[in-house]
C-alpha positions in Angstrom: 126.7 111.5 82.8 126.8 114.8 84.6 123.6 115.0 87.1 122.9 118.0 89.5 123.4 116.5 93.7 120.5 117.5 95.8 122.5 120.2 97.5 123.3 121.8 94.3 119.6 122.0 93.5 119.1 123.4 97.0 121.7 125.7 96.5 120.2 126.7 92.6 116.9 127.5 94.2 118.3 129.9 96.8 119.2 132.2 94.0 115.7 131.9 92.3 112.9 134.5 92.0 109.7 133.1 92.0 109.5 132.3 88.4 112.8 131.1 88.4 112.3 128.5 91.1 109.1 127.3 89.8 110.7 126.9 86.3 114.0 124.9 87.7 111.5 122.9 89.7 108.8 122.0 87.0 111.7 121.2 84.6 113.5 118.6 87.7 110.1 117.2 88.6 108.4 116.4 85.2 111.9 115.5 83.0 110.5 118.1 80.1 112.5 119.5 77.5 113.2 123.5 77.3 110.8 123.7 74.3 107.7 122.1 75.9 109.2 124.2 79.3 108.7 127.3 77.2 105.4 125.9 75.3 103.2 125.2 78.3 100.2 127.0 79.0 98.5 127.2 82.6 95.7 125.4 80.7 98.5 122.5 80.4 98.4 121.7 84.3 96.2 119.8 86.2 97.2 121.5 89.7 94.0 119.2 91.6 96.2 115.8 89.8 99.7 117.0 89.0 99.3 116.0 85.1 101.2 118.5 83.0 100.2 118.0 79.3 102.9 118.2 76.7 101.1 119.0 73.6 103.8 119.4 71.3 107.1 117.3 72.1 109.7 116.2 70.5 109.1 115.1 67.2 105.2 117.0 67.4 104.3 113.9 69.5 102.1 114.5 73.0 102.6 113.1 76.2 101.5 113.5 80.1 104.3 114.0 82.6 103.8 115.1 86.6 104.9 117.3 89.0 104.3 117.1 92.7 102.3 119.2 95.4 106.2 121.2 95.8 106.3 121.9 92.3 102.6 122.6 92.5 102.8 125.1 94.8 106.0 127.0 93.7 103.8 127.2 90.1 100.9 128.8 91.7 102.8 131.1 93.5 104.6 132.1 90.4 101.4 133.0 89.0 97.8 131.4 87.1 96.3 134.2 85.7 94.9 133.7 81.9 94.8 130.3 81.5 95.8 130.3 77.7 98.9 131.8 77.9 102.4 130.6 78.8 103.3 130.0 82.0 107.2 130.5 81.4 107.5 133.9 78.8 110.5 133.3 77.6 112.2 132.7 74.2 114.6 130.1 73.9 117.9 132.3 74.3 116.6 133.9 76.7 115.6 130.3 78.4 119.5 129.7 77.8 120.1 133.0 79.4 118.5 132.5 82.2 120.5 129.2 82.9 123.5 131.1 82.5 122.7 133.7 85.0 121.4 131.1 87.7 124.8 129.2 87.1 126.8 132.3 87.7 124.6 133.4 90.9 124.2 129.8 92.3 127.8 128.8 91.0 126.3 125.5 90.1 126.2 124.8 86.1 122.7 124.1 85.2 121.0 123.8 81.5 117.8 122.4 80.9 119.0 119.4 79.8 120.9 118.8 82.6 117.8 118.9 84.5 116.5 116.9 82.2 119.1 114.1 82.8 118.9 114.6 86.8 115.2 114.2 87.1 116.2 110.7 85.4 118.7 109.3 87.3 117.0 110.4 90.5 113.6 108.8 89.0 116.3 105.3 88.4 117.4 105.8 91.6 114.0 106.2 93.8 113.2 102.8 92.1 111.1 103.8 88.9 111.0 101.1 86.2 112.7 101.5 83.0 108.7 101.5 80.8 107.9 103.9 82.9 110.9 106.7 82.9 110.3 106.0 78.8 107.0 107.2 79.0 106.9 110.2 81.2 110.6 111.3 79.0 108.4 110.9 75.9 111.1 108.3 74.1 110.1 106.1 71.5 112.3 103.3 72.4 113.9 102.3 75.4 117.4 102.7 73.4 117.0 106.2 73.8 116.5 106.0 78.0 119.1 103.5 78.1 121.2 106.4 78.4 120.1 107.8 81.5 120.8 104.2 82.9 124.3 104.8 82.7 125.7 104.0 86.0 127.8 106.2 88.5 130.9 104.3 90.7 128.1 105.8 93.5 125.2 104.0 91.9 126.9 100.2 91.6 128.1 100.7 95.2 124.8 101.1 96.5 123.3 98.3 94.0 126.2 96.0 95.6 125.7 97.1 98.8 122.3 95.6 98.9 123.2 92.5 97.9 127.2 91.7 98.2 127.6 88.0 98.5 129.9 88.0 101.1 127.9 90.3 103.1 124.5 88.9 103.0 126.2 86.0 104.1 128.1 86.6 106.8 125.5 88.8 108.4 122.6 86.3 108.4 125.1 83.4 108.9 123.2 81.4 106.3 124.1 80.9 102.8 121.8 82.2 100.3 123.4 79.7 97.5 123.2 76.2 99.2 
């Protein structure tokens, strides 16, 4: 599963105007798809809590996901002028435009989705249980985030650093197991 590194997001934002870079981070922070990117109003964020309502996601169903003060911020500098209309103007090819450009400029490929699957796999990897990630992706079953669980060679070195048998025993010089 293909995930954006943290320096390649750094590196996507230094190519961003100001609508670009609140778009890319909105759509990293909250996990939303490009059609409730596109569909949100300024009426659909709480800036005083975070909350960004999705009133029509996949499937017509709504949901609450969140962005942080970052994300907060790059929004309101981006604009938050009539509150009814959307906050990202953009049609769906041009949406898919847009990525193209930013992956030519920033020479980083990024798609919506992509963001999509990197704010999940960093939300798995900052600890953030499995109900949870479900809800805020707006999935009806965990089946459907099992996907994003899908482990990188990076990700079960980590998990085994923590707690290698071997290791944990020989650096406490006490077994765990007897």
């Amino acid at each position: 599963m293909e995930v954006l590194s943290r320096e390649e997001v750094r590196q996507v934002l230094s190519v961003c105007g100001t609508r670009d870079r609140a778009l890319v981070m909105t759509l990293i922070d909250s996990g939303i798809r490009r059609g409730e990117a596109l569909d949100l109003t300024w009426d659909d964020v709480d800036f005083r809590t975070g909350a960004v309502h999705v009133r029509r996601g996949k499937g017509g169903k709504a949901r609450v996901t969140y962005i942080g003060a970052k994300t907060k911020r790059a929004l309101l500098r981006w604009g938050g002028g009539q509150r009814s209309i959307a906050i990202f103007p953009l049609t769906a090819s041009g949406g898919t435009t847009l990525m193209a450009r930013l992956s030519h400029k920033s020479e980083v490929h990024i798609t919506f989705h992509k963001c999509r699957r990197t704010f999940a796999t960093w939300a798995l990897r900052g600890g953030m249980d499995l109900l949870s990630l479900q809800r805020l992706l707006g999935h009806s079953s965990l089946e459907m985030v099992r996907h994003y669980a899908l482990q990188s060679d990076r990700d079960l070195k980590v998990a085994h650093d923590q707690v290698g048998p071997i290791d944990l025993v020989l650096k406490h010089n006490v077994s765990k197991w007897t």
